[in-house]
N, C-alpha and C positions, 0 to 999 in steps of 0.2 A: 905710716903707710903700710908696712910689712905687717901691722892685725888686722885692717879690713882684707886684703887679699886673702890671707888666712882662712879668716872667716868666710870671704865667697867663693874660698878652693873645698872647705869641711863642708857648706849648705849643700854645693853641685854635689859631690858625693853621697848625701844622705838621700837625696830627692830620687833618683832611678830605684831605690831598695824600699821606700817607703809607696812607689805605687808600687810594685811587683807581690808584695807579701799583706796583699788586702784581703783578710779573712774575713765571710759572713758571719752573720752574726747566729745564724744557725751551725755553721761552723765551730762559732765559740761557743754556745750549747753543747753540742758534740762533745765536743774537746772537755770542758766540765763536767758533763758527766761520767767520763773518761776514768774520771781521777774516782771516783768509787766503787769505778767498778773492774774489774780484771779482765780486761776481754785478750783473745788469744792474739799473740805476735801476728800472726800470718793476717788479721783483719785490723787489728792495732796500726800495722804499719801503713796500711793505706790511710789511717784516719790522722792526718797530719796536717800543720799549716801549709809545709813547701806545698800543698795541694790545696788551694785555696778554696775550690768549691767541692763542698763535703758530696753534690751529687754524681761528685765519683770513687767515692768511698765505700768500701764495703758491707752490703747490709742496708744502705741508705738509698734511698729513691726520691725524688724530688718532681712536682709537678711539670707537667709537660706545657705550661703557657709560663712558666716564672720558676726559678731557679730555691724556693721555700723546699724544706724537709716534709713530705708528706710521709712518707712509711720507714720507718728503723723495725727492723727484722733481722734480730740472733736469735732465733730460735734453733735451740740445740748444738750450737756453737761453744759452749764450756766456759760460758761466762758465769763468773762470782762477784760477791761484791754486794753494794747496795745502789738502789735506786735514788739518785738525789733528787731533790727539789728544783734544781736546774732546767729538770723536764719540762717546767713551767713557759720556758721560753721559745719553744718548738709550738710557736702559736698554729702553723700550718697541718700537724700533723695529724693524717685520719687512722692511722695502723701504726700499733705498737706490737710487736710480735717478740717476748724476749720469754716463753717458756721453754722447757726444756732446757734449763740452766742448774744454776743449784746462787743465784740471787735468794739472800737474806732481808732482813731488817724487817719495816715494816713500808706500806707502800706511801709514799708522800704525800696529804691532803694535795699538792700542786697540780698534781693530772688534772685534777679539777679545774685547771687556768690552759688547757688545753682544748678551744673550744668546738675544735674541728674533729675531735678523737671517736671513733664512729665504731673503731673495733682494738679491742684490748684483749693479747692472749699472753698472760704472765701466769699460765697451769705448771705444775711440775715443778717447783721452785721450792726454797724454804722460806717463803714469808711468812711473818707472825705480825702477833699486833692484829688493832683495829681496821675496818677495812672504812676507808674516809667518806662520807656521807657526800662529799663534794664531786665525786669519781659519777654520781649517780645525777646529778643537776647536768651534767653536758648534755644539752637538748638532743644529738645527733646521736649520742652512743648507742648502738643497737644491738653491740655484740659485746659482753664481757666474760672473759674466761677466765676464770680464777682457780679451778678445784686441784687439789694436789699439792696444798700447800700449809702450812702450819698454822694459819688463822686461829684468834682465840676470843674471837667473840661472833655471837650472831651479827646478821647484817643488822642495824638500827632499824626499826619500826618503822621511821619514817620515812628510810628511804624502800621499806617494801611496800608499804601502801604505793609510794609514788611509781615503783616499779609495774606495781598491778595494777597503774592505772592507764597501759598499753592500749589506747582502744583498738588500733591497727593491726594490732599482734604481729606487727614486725619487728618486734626486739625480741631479741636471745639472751639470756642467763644463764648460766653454769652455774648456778650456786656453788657456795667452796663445800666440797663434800657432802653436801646434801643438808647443811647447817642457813637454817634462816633464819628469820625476826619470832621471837617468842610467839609462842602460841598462834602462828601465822603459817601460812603451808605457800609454797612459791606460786606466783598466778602470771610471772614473765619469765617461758622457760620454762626449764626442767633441771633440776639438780645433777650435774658434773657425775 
């Protein structure tokens, strides 16, 4: 008799804390990409579970009909670190704003799984590495800013053809320092 009581004095206890501390799942995006990158104490400490919905977290903005991560903006905030693949999971997100940092590595083919991503300013930075030909397939992206940053290859060929083939001329490009697709001259934009 004295282990089922046990048992239904430890369930009642568990059950108040297990709804209280229900993190989104953009939440746990956040929080994973957290871990690679250094962001300052003072915005860090807003970005925590005991605060379950990240659209009150610092830098973050979240749509006005549903509670999804639309814009993360540190820009110029002294964030280091790298950019993970985690990004991938911020399916809602149309603004990424992290230049003016000093972010390393290279940029993660996963932006590319970001299918709402309409404006990208990761200028000022120390990225290296290939720039992922996948960043350039998000039907929506209009705006990419890249330049100021350590890149070490031209953009691929095929994503400048697909780039010049704007017919609207509502997309913007900053080529990364003025570095394009071999023997190709930018036709979406103007070079950074």
């Amino acid at each position: 008799m004295r282990g089922p009581l046990f048992l239904l004095f430890f369930i009642s206890l568990s059950i108040p804390f297990t709804l209280v501390s229900t993190l989104s799942s953009d939440g746990h995006s956040l929080l994973s990409l957290s871990k690679n990158l250094t962001i300052p104490t003072p915005i860090l400490s807003t970005w925590t579970a005991s605060e379950p919905d990240p659209c009150n977290w610092t830098g973050v903005e979240c749509g006005s009909r549903h509670n999804y991560v639309v814009t993360l903006n540190l820009s110029g905030t002294g964030v280091s670190g790298t950019l993970g693949p985690d990004i991938r999971w911020l399916r809602f997100l149309h603004t990424l704003d992290l230049s003016t940092n000093n972010i390393s590595g290279s940029l993660p083919p996963e932006l590319g799984n970001c299918p709402r991503l309409s404006y990208l300013d990761l200028s000022s930075n120390s990225l290296s590495g290939k720039i992922p030909e996948s960043l350039f397939l998000i039907p929506v992206l209009d705006s990419v800013i890249l330049n100021n940053n350590l890149f070490s290859s031209p953009i691929p060929s095929s994503v400048e053809s697909s780039v010049g083939s704007d017919p609207t001329g509502d997309r913007e490009v900053q080529f990364i320092d003025g570095i394009v697709a071999e023997g190709e001259s930018p036709r979406w934009g103007h070079p950074g």
